[in-house]
N, C-alpha and C positions, 0 to 999 in steps of 0.2 A: 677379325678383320682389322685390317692397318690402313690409318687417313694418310698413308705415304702417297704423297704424288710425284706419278715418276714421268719422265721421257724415253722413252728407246728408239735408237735410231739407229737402222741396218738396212741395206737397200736388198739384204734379201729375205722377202717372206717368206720361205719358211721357220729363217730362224726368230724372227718377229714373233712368228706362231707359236713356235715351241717356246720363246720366252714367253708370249701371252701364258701361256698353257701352266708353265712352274709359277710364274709369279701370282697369276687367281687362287691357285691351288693350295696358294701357303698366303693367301688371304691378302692380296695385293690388288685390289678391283681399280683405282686411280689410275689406269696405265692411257698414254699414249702417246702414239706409233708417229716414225716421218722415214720417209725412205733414204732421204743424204740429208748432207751437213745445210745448205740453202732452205731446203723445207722444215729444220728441223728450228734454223732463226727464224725462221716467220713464224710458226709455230709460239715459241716462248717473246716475240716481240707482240703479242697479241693477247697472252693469257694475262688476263685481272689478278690469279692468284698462284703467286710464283710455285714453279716447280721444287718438290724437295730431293731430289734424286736424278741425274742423269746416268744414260748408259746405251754409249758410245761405241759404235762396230770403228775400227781403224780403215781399214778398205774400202771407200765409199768411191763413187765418181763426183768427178767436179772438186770437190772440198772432203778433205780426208776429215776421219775422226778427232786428230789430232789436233791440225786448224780449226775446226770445230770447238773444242775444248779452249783453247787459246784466247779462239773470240764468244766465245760464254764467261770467259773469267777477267772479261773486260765488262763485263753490265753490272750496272751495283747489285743488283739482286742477288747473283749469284757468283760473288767473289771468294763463296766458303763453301756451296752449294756441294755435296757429294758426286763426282762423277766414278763412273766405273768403267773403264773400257771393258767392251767385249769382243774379243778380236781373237784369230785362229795366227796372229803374227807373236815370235816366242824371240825373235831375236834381240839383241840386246840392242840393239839403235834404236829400235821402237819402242821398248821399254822406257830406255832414260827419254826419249822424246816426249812420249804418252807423259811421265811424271814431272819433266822442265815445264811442260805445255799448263802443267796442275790439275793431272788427272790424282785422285786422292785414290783407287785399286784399278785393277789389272788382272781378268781374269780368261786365262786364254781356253778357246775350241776346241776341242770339242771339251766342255765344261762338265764338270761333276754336278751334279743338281745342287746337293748338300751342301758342298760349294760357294756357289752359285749363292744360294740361300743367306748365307751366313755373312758373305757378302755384304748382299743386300740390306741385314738387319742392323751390321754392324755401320754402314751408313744411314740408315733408319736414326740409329741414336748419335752419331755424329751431328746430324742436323740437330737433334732434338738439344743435344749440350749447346749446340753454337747460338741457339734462338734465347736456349737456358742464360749464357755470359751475353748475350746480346740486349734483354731487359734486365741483366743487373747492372749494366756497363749503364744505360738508358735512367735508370732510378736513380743514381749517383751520378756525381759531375763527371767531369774529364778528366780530375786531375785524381780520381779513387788509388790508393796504393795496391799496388800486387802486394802480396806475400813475395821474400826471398825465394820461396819455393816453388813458387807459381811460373811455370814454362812460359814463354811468350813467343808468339808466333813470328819470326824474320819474314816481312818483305820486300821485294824488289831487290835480291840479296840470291845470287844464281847459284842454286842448289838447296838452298833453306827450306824446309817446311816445316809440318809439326811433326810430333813424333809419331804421332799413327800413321800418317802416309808415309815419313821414313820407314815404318817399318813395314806397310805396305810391297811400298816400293824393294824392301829386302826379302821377304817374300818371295814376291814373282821372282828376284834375279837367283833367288837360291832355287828358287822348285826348276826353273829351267838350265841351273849352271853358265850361267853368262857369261861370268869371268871370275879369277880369283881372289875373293872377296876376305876384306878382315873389316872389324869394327876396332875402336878404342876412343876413349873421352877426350876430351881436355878441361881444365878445371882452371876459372881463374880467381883467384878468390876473390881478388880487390874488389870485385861486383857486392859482396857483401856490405864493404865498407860505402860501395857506391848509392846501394839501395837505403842503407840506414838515414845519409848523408841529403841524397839527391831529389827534387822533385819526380813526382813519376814520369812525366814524360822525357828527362833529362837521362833517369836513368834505362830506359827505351832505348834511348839514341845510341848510347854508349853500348849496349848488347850488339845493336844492329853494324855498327863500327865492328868490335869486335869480328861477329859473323863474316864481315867484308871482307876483314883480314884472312880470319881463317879461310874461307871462299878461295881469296888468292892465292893462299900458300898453296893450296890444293888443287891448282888449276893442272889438267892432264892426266887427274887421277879417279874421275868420273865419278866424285865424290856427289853424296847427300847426307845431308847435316841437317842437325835440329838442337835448338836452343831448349833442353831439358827443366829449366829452371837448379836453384844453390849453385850459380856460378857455372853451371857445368852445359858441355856441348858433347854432342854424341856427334859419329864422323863415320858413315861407312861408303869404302871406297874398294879401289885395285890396288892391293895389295904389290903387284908387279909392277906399279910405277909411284908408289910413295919414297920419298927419300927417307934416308936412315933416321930412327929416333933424336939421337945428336943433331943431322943437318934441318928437321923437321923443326925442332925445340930451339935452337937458334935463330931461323928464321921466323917462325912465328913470335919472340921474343923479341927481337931486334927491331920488328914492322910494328909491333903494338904497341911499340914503346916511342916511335915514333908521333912526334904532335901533327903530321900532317895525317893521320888516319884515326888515333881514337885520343879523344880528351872530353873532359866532362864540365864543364862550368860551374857546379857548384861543390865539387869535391875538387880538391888536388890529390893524385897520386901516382905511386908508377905502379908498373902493373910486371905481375908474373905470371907464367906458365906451366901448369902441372899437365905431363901428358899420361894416359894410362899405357897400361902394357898392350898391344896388338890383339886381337882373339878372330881367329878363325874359326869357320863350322865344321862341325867335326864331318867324318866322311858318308856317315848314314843321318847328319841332320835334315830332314824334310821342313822345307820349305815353310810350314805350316807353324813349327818351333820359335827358329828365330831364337834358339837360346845363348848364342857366342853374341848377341847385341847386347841382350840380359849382363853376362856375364861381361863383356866389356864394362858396363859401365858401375858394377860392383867393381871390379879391379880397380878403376878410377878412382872410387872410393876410398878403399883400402892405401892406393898411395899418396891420395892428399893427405890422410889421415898421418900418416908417417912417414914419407917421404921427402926428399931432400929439392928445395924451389929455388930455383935462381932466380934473381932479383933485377926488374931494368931498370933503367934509371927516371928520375920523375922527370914530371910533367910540368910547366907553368903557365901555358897561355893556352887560349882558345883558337880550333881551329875547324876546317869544315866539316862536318860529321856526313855522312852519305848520304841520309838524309833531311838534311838543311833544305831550307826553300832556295 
């Protein structure tokens, strides 16, 4: 038996039922029920001991599931909280919706149990990591150094998440075919020299700048991105509406190099651009793989490692980072 406490919120009971029914059975007793999105905020505006897990019908009356999610990841409680839609909607507007909104899975009807399960466990221990960096972040100051290695999470930066729900989110668009999808990296290195160089929070800033930019350049391409940690950003998008490698690489070069979008105050530098090669899923990849993300961001590797960087030009003055007070 699992102390996972959850929420489910579907305004139809049966399917309430049949989730009661898998989730006791694979040892889930903590459950409870609201019929829409209104009863399911009184609900958690009431409970003493915050919920560790939501899961979300999209179809609801009054307040979709969606909005739902939206206004749960405005309460402090639950600004990392696992949610999961469970929804019989497969089309791609509802997906990227359900994930801008910060839904972290997506798992549509009529659902596989094992599924379903797996799910579940695997936000099981999402929360269990997040509470895990939440008392170490609490035991050390504020100003504790990441590791260059260590991912950090982009907010307020549309389309950023972390990489589990990136790959969440590529998941559901592959198992349903949403649209023609590729991944590839971008690598900057100077983050290196940034991290050695910069206070932690300074060097934050300068990530989430970065993210901005990239975010921009990709506007139209119904990208989602996640800040990997070593410099590097993972990017999976439509393939049908990214600009060529060349117009891609220029422009992302041209903007970051620019001091009205990212600069660091306790490092000077200019900054450059490795992009990887493109990788789409092959044509029997099931959804469940996800191995053309994998391999996108080995290939990334492989050409920071030896491939040829153009250079922008530097930086000297400070200017507003995105998120400045």
């Amino acid at each position: 038996m699992t102390s996972m406490k959850l929420l489910v919120v579907d305004d139809d009971p049966m399917i309430r039922e049949l989730l009661k029914e898998i989730l006791v059975a694979h040892g889930y007793q903590d459950i409870t029920y609201a019929e829409d999105g209104e009863h399911a905020l009184k609900i958690i505006s009431r409970e003493a001991t915050p919920f560790d897990c939501f899961m979300f019908d999209i179809q609801m009356p009054n307040m979709d599931g969606i909005e739902l999610c939206r206004r749960t990841r405005l309460l402090a409680h639950y600004i990392e909280t696992p949610v999961i839609m469970i929804t019989a909607m497969n089309e791609r507007d509802y997906i990227d919706r359900a994930f801008n909104a910060g839904a972290t899975d997506y798992v549509t009807k009529p659902f596989d149990v094992t599924e379903l399960i797996s799910r579940v466990r695997l936000a099981d221990r999402l929360q269990s990591e997040t509470r895990l960096r939440q008392d170490v972040l609490a035991a050390n100051t504020a100003q504790s150094k990441l590791r260059y290695s260590d991912p950090v999470i982009v907010k307020d930066v549309n389309g950023f998440v972390s990489q589990t729900v990136l790959e969440n989110f590529t998941k559901t668009s592959l198992q349903n075919r949403t649209f023609p999808m590729t991944a590839f990296g971008i690598k900057v290195r100077e983050l290196e020299v940034i991290h050695a160089g910069a206070r932690p929070d300074e060097y934050k800033y300068v990530i989430a700048d970065i993210a901005q930019v990239v975010a921009e350049t990709l506007v139209g391409t119904q990208a989602f991105m996640a800040y990997i940690g070593n410099g590097r950003f993972i990017c999976v998008c439509d393939r049908s509406r990214l600009l060529s490698e060349d117009e891609l690489q220029s422009e992302l070069l041209g903007v970051i190099n620019d001091d009205e979008y990212v600069w660091c105050e306790d490092v000077e530098t200019s900054f450059s651009v490795v992009l990887g090669p493109r990788v789409s899923p092959g044509l029997l990849e099931r959804g469940e793989e996800i191995k053309f993300v994998a391999r996108a961001i080995e290939d990334l590797d492989v050409v920071a490692a030896g491939g040829e960087v153009r250079q922008g030009k530097s930086i000297g003055k400070k200017i507003m980072s995105v998120f400045a007070a």
